[in-house]
Structure formats: structure tokens, C-alpha cells
VOKOL-75678 format. One record per residue: x, y, z of N, C-alpha, C in turn; residue in one letter; residue number from 1. Coordinates in nm, 2 decimals. Atoms other than C-alpha are relative to their C-alpha. Layout:
! VOKOL-75678
<<X; Y; Z>; <X; Y; Z>; <X; Y; Z>; A; NUM>,
...
***
This chain:
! VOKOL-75678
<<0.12; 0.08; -0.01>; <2.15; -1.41; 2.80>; <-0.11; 0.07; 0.09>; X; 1>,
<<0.14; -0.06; -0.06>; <1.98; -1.24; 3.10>; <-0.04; 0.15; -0.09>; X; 2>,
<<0.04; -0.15; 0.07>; <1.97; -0.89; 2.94>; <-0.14; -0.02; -0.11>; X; 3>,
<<0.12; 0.05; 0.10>; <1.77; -1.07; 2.63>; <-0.10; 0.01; 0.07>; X; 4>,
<<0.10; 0.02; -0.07>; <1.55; -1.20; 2.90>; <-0.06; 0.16; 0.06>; X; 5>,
<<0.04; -0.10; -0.08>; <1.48; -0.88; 3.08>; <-0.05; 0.12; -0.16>; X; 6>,
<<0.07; -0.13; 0.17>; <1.43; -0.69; 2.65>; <-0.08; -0.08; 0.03>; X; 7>,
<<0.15; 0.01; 0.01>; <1.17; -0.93; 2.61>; <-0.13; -0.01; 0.11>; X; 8>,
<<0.09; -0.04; -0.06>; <1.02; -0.87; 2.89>; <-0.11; 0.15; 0.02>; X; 9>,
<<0.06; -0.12; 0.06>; <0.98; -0.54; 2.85>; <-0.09; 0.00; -0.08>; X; 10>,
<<0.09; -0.03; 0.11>; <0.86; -0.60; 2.53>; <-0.16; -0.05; -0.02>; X; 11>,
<<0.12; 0.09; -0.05>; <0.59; -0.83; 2.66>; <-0.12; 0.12; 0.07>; X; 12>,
<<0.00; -0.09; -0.05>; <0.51; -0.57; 2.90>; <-0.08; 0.10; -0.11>; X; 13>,
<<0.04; -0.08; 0.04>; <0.47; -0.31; 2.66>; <-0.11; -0.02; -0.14>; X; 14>,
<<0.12; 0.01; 0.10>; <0.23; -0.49; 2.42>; <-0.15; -0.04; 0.11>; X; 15>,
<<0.13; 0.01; -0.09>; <0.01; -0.62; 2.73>; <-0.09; 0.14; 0.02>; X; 16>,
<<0.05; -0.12; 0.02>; <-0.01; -0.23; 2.75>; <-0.07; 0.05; -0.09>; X; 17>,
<<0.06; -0.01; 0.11>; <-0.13; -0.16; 2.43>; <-0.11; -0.06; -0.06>; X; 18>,
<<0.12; 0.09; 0.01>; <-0.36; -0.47; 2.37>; <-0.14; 0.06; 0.17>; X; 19>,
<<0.13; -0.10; -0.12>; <-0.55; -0.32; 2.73>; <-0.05; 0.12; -0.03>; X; 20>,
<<0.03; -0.16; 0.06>; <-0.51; 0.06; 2.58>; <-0.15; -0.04; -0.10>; X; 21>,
<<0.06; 0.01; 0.10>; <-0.69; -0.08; 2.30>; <-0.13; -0.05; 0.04>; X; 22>,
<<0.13; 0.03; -0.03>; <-0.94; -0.26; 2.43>; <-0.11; 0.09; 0.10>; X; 23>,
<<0.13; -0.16; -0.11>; <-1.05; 0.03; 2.70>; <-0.05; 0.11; -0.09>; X; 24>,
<<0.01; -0.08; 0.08>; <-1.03; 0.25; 2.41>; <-0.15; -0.03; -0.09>; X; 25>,
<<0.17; 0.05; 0.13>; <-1.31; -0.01; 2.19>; <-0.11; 0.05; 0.10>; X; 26>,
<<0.08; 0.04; -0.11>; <-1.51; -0.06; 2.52>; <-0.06; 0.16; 0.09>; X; 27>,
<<0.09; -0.12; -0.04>; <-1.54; 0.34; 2.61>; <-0.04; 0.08; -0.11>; X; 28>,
<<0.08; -0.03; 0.09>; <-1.61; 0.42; 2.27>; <-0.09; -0.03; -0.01>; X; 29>,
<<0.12; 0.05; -0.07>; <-1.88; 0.20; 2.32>; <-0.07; 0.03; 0.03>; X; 30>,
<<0.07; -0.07; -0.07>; <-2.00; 0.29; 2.56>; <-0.09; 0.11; 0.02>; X; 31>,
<<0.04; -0.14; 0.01>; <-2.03; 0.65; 2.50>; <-0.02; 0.06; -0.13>; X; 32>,
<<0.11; -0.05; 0.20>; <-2.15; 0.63; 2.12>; <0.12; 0.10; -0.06>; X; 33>,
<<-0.11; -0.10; 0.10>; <-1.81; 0.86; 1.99>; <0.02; -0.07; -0.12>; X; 34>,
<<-0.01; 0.02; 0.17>; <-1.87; 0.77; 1.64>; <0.05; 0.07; -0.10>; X; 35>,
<<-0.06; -0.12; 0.09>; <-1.67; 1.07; 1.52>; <0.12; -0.04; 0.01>; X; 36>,
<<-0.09; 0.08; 0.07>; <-1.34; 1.06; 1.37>; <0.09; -0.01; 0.13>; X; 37>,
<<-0.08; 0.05; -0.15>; <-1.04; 1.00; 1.62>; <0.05; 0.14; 0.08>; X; 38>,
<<0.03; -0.17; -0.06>; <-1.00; 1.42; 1.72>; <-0.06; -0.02; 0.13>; X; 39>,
<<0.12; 0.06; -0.12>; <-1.30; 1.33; 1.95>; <0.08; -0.04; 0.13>; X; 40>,
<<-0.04; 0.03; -0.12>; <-1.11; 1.17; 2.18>; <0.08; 0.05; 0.14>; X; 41>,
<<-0.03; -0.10; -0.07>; <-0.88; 1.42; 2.35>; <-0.11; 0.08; 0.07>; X; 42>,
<<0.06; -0.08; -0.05>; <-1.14; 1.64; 2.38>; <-0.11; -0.07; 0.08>; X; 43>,
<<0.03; 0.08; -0.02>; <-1.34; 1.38; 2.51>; <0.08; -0.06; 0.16>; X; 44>,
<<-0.10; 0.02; -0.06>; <-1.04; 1.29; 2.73>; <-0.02; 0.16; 0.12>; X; 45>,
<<-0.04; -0.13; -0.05>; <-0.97; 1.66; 2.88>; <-0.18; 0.05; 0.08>; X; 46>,
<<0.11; -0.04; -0.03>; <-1.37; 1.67; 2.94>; <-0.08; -0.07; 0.08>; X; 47>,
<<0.01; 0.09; -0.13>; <-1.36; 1.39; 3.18>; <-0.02; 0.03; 0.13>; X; 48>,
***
């Protein structure tokens, strides 16, 4: 029973991560007009 409790936490965890990734991801595309395909971003990334 605790183990369960402690997977879904994780898994909770690892979607709050994802739902934030995502949203920082809409929110500095945005921002910074990258209208090109998803490539862009790395280099984009690395040129920070």
C-alpha cells in the first residue's frame, strides 16, 4: 500500500513537471516570436 502511494507520487510529480515544461516552453516561444519548426529550440537553447 505505501509503495503505491509513494509510485503515484512520483507520477504526480513527474506530470506537474511536464505540464510547467510545457507551459514555459508556450510562454518563451511567445515571447521570443520562434515560429519555426521545433529544431529552433536547441539552438535557441545553447544560444542563451
Amino acid at each position: 500500500m505505501r509503495q503505491d502511494k509513494r509510485k503515484g507520487k512520483i507520477g504526480l510529480i513527474v506530470l506537474l513537471i511536464t505540464v510547467i515544461g510545457v507551459i514555459a516552453y508556450m510562454y518563451v516561444k511567445k515571447m521570443f516570436a520562434l515560429d519555426g519548426p521545433v529544431y529552433n529550440v536547441p539552438a535557441f537553447i545553447t544560444g542563451f
